[in-house]
PDB file with SEQRES, HELIX, SHEET and CRYST1 records, atoms N, CA, C and O in Angstrom:
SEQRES   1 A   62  UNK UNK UNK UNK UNK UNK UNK UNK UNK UNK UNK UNK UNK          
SEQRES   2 A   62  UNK UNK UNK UNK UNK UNK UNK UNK UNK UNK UNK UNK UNK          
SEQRES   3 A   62  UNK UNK UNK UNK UNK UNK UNK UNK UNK UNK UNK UNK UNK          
SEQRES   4 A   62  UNK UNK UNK UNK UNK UNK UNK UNK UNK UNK UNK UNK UNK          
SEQRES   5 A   62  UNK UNK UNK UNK UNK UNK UNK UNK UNK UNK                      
HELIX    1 AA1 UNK A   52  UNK A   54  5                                   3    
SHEET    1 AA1 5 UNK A  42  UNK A  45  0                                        
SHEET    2 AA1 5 UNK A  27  UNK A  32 -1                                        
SHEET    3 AA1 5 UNK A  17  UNK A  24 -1                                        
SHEET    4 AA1 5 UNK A   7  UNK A   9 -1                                        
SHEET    5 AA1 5 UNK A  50  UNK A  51 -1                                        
CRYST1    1.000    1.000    1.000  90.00  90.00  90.00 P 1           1          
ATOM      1  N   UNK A   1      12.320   2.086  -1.624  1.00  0.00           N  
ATOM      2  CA  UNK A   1      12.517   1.067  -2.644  1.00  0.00           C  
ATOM      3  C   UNK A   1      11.568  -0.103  -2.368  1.00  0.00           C  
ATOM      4  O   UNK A   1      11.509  -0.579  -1.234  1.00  0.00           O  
ATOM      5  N   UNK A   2      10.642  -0.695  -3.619  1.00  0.00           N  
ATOM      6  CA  UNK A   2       9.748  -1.513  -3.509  1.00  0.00           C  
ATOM      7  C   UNK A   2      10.854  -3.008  -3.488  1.00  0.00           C  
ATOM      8  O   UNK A   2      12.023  -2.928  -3.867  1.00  0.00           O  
ATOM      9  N   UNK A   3      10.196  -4.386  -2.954  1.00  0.00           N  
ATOM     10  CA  UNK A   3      10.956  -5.123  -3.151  1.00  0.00           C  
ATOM     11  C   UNK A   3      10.212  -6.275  -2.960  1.00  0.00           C  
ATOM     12  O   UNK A   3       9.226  -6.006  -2.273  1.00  0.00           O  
ATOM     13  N   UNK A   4      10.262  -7.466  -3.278  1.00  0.00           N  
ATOM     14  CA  UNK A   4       9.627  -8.895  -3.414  1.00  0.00           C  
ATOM     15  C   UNK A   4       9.215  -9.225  -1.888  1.00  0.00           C  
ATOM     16  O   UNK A   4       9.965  -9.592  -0.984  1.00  0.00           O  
ATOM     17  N   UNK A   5       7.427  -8.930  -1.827  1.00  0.00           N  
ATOM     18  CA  UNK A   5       6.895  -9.545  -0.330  1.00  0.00           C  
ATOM     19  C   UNK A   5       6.611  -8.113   0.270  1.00  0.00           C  
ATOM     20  O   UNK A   5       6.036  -8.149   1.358  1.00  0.00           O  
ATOM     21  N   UNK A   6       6.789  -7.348  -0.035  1.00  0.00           N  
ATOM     22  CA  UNK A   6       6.176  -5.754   0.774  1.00  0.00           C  
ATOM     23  C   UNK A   6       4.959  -5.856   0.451  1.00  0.00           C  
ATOM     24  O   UNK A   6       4.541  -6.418  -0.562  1.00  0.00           O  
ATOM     25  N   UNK A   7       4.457  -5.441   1.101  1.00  0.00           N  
ATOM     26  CA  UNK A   7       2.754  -4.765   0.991  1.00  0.00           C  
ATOM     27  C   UNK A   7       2.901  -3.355   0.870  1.00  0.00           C  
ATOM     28  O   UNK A   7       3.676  -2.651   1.518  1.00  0.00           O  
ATOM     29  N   UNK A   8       1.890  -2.903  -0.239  1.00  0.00           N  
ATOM     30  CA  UNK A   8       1.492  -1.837  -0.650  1.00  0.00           C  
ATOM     31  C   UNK A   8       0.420  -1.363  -1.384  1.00  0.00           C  
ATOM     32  O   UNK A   8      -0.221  -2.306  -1.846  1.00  0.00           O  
ATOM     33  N   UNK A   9      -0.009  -0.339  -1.661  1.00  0.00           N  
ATOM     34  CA  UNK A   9      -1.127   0.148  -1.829  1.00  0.00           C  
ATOM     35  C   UNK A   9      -0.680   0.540  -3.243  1.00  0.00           C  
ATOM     36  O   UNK A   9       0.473   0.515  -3.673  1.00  0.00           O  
ATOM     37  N   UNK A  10      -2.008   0.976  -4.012  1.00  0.00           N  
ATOM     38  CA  UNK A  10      -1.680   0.977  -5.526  1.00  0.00           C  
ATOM     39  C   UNK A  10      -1.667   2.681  -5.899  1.00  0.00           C  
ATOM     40  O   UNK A  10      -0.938   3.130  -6.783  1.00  0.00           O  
ATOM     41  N   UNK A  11      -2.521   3.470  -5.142  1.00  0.00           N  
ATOM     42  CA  UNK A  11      -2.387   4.876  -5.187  1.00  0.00           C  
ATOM     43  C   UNK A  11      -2.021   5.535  -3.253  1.00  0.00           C  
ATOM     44  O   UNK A  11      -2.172   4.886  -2.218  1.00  0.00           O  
ATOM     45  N   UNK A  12      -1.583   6.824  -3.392  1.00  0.00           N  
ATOM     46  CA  UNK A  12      -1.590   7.509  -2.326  1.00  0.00           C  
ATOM     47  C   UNK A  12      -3.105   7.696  -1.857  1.00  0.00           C  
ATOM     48  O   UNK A  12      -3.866   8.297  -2.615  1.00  0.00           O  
ATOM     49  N   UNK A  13      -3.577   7.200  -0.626  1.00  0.00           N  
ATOM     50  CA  UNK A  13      -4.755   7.009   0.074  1.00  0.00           C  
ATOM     51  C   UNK A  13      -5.236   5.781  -0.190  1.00  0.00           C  
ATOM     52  O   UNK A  13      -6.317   5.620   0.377  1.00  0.00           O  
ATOM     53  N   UNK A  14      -4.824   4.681  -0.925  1.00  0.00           N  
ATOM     54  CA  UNK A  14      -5.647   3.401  -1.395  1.00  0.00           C  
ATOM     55  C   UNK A  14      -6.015   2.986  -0.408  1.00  0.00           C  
ATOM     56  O   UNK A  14      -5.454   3.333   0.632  1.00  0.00           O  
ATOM     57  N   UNK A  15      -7.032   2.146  -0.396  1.00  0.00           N  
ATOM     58  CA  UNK A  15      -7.268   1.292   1.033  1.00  0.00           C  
ATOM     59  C   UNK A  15      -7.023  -0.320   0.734  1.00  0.00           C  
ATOM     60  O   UNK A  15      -6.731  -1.185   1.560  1.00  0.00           O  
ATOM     61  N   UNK A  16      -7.201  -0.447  -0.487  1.00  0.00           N  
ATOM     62  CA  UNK A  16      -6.756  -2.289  -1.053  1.00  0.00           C  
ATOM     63  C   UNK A  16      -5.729  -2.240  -1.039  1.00  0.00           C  
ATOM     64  O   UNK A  16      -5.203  -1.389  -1.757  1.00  0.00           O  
ATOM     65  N   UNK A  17      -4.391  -3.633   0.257  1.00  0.00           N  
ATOM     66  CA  UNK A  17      -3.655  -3.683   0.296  1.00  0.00           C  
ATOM     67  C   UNK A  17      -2.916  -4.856  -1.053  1.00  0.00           C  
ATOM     68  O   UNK A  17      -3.702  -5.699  -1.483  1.00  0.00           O  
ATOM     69  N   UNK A  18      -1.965  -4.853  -1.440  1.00  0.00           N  
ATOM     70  CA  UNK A  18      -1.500  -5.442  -1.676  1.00  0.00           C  
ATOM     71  C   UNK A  18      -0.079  -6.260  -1.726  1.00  0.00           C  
ATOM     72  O   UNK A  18       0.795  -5.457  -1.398  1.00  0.00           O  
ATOM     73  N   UNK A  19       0.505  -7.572  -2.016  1.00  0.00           N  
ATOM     74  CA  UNK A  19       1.785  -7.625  -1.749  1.00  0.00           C  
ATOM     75  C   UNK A  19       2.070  -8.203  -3.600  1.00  0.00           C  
ATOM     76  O   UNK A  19       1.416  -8.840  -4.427  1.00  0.00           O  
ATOM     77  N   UNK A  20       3.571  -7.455  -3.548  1.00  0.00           N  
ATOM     78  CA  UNK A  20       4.493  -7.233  -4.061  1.00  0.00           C  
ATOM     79  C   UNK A  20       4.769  -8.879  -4.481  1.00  0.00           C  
ATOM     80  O   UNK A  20       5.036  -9.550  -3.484  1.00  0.00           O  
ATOM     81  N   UNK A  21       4.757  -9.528  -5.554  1.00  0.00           N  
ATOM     82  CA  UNK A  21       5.107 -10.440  -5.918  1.00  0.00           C  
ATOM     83  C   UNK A  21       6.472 -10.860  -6.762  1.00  0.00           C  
ATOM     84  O   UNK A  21       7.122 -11.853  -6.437  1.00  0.00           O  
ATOM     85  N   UNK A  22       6.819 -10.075  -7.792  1.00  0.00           N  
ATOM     86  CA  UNK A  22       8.002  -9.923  -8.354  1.00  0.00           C  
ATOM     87  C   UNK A  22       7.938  -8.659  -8.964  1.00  0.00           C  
ATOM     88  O   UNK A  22       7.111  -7.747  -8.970  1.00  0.00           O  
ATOM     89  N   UNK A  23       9.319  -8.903  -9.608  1.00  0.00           N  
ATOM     90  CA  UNK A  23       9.916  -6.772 -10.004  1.00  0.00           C  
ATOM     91  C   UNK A  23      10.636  -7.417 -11.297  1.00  0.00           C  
ATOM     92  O   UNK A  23      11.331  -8.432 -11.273  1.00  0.00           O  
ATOM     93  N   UNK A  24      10.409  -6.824 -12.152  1.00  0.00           N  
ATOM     94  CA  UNK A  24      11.281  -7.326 -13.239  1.00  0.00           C  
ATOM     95  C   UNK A  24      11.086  -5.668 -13.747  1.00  0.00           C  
ATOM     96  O   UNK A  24      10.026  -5.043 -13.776  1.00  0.00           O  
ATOM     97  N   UNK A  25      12.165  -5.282 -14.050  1.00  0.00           N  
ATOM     98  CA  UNK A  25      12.534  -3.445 -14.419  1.00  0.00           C  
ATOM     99  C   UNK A  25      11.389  -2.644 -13.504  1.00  0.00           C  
ATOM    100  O   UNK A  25      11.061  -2.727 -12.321  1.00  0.00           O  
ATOM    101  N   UNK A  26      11.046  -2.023 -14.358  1.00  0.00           N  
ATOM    102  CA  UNK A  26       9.795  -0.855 -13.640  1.00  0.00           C  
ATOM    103  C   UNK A  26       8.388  -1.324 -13.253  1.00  0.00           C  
ATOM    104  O   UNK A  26       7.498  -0.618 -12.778  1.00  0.00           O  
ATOM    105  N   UNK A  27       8.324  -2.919 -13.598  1.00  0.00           N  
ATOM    106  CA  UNK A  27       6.920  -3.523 -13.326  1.00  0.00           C  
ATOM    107  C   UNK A  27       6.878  -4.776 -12.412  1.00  0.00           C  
ATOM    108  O   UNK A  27       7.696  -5.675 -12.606  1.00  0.00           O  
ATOM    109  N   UNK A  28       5.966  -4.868 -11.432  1.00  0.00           N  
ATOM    110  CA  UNK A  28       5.743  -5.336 -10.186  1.00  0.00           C  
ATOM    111  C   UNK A  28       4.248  -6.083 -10.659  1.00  0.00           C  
ATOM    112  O   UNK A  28       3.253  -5.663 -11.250  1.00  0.00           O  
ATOM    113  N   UNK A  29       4.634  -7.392 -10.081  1.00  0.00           N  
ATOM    114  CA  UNK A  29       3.373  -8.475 -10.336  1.00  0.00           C  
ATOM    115  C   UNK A  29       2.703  -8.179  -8.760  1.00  0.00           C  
ATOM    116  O   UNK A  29       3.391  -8.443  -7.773  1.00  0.00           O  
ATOM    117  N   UNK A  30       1.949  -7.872  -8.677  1.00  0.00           N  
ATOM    118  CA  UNK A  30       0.948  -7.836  -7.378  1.00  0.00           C  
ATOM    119  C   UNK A  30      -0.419  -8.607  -7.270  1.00  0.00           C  
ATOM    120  O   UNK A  30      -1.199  -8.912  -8.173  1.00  0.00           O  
ATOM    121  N   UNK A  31      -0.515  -8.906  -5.519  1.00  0.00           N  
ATOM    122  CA  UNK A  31      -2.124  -9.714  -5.867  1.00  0.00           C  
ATOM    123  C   UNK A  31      -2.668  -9.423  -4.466  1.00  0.00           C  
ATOM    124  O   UNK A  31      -2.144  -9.824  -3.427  1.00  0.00           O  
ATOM    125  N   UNK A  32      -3.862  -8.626  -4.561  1.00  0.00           N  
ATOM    126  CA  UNK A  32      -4.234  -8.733  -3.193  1.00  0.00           C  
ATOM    127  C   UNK A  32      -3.892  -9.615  -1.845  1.00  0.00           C  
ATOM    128  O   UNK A  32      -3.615 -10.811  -1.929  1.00  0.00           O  
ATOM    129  N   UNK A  33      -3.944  -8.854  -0.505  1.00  0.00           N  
ATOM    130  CA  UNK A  33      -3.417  -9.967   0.278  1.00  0.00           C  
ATOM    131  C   UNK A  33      -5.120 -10.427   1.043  1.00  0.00           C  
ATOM    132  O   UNK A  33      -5.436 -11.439   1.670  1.00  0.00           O  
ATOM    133  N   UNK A  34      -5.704  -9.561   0.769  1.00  0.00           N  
ATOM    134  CA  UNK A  34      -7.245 -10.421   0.887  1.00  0.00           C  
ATOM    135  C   UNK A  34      -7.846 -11.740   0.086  1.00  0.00           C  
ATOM    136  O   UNK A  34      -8.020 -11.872  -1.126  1.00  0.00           O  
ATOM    137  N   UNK A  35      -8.077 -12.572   1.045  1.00  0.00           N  
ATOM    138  CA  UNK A  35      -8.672 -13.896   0.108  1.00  0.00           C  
ATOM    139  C   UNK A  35     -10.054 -13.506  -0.549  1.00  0.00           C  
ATOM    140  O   UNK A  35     -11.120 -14.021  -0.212  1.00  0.00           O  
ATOM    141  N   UNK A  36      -9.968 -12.902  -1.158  1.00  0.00           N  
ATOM    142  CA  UNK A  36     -11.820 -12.911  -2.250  1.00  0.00           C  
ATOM    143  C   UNK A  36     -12.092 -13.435  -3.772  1.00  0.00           C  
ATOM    144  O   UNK A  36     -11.380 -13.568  -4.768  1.00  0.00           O  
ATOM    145  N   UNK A  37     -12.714 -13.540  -3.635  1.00  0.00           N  
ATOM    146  CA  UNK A  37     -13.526 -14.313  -5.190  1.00  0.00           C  
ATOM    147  C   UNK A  37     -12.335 -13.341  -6.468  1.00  0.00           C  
ATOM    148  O   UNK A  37     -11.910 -12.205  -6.252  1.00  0.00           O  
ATOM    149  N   UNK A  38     -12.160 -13.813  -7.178  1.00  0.00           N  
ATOM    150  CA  UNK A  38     -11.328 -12.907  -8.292  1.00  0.00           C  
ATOM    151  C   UNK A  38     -10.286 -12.808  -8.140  1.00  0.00           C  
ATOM    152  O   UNK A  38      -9.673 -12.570  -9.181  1.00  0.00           O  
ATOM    153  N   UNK A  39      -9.543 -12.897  -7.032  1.00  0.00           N  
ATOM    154  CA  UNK A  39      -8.188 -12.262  -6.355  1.00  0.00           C  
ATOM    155  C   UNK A  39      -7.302 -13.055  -7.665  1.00  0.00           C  
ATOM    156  O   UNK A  39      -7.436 -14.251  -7.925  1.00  0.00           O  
ATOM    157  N   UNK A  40      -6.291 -12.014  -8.484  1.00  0.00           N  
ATOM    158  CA  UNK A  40      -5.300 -12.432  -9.080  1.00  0.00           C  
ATOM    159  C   UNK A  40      -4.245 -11.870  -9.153  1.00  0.00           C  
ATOM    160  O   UNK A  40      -4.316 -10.806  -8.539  1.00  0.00           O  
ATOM    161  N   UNK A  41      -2.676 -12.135  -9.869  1.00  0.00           N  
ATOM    162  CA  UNK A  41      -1.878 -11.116 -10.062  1.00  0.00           C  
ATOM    163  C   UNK A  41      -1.992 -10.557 -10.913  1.00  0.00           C  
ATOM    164  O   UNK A  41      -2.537 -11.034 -11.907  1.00  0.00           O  
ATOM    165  N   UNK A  42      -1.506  -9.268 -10.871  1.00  0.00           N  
ATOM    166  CA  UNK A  42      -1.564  -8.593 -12.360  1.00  0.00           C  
ATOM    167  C   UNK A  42      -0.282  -7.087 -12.283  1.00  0.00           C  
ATOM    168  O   UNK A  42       0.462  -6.738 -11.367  1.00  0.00           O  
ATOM    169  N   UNK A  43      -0.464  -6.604 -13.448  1.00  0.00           N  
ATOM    170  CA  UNK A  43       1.243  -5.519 -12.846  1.00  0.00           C  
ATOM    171  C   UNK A  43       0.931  -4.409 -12.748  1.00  0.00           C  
ATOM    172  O   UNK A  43      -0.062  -3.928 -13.292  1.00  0.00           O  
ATOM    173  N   UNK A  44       1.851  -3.704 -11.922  1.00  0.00           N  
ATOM    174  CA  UNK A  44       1.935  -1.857 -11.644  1.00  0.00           C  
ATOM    175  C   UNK A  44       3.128  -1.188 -11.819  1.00  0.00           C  
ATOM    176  O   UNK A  44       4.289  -1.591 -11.893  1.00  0.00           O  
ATOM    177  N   UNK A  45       2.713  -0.274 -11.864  1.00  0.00           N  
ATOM    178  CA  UNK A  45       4.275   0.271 -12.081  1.00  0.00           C  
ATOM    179  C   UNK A  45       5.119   0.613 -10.618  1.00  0.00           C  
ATOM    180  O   UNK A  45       4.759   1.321  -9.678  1.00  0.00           O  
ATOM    181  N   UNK A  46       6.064   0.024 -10.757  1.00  0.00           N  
ATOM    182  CA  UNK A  46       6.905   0.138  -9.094  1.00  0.00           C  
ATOM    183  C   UNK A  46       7.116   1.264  -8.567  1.00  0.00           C  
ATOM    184  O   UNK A  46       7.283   1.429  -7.359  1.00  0.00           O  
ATOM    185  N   UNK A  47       7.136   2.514  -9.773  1.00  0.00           N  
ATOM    186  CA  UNK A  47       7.138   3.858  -9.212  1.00  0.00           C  
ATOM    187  C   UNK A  47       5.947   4.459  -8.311  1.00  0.00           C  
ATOM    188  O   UNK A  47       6.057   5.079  -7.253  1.00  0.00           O  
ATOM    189  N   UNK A  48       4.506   4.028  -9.178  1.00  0.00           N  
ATOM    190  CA  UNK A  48       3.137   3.683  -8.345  1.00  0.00           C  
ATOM    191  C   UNK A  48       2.950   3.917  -7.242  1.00  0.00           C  
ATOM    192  O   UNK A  48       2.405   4.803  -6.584  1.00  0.00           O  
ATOM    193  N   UNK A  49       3.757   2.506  -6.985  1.00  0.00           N  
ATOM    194  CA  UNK A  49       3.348   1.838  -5.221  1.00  0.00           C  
ATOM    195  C   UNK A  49       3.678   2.605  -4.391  1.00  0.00           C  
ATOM    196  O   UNK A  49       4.677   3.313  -4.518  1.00  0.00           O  
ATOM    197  N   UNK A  50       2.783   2.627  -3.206  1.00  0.00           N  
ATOM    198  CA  UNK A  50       3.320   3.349  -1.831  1.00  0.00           C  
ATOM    199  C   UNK A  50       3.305   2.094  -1.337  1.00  0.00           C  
ATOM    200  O   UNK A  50       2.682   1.174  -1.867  1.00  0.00           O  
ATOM    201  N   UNK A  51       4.053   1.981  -0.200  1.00  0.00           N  
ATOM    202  CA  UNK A  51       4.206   1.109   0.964  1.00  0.00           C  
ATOM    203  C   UNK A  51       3.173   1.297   1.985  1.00  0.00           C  
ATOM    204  O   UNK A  51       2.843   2.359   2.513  1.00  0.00           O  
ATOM    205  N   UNK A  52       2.731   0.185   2.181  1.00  0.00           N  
ATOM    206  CA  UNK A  52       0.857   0.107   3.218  1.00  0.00           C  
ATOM    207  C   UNK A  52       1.344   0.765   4.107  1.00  0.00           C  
ATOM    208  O   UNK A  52       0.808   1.847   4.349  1.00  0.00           O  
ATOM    209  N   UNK A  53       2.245   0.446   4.714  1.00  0.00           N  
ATOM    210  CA  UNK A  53       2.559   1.171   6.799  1.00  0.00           C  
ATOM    211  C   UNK A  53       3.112   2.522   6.948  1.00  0.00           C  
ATOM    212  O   UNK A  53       3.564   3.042   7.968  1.00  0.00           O  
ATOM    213  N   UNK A  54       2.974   3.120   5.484  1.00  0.00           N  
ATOM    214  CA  UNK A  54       2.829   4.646   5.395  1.00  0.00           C  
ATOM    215  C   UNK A  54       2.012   5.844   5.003  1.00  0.00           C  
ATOM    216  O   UNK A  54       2.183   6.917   4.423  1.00  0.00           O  
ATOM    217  N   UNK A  55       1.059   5.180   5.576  1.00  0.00           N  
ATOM    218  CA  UNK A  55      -0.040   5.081   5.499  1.00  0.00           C  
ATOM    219  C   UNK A  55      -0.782   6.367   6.482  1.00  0.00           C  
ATOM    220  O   UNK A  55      -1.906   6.122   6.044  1.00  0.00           O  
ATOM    221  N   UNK A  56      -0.937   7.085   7.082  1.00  0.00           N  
ATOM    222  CA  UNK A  56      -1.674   7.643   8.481  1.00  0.00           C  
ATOM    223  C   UNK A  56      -2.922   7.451   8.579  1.00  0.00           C  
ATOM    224  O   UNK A  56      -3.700   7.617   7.640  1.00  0.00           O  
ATOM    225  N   UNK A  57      -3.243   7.087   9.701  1.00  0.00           N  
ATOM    226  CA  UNK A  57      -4.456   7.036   9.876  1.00  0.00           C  
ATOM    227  C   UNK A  57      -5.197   5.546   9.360  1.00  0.00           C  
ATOM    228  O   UNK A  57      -6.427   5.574   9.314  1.00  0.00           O  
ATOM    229  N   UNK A  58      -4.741   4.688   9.102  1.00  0.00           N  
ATOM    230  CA  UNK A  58      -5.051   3.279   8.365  1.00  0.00           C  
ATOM    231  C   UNK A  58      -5.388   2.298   9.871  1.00  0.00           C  
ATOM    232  O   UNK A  58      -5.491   1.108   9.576  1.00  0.00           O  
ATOM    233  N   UNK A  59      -5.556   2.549  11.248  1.00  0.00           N  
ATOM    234  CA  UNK A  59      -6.197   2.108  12.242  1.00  0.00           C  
ATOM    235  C   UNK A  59      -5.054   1.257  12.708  1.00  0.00           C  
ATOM    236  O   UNK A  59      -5.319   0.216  13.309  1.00  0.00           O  
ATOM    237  N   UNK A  60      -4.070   1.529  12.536  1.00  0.00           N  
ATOM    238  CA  UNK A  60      -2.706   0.768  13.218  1.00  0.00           C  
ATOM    239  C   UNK A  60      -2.506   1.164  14.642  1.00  0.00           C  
ATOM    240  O   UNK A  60      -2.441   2.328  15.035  1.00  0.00           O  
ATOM    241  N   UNK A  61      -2.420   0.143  15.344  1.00  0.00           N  
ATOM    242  CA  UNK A  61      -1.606   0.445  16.601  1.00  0.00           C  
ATOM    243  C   UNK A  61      -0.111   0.507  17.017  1.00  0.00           C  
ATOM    244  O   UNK A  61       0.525  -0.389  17.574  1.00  0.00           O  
ATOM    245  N   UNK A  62       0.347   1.782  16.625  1.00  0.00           N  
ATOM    246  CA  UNK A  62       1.742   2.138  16.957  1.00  0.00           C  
ATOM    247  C   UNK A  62       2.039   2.104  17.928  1.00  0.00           C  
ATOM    248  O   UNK A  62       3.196   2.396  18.230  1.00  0.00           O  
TER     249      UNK A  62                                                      
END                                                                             
């Protein structure tokens, strides 16, 4: 379950993280958690999202 402040990715394998801003029914305001030129919110569908730290292989130290 997605929820307000998770980080997640927008497809299975994405590498642009993002966090979870609000949920209102099936749509999720998201905005990169990278500071770059453009960075805004905009929506996905909550079904979408994977969660970033499920990720394999994304260079985490477990």
């Amino acid at each position: 379950m997605t929820s307000v402040g998770d980080r997640v990715l927008l497809v299975v394998g994405g590498v642009s993280i993002f966090e979870v801003l609000d949920i209102a029914g099936d749509t999720a305001t998201v905005q990169s958690v990278a500071d770059v030129p453009g960075r805004y919110p905009f929506p996905a569908r909550v079904s979408a999202l994977v969660p970033a730290n499920s990720e394999p292989d994304k260079g985490g130290t477990d």
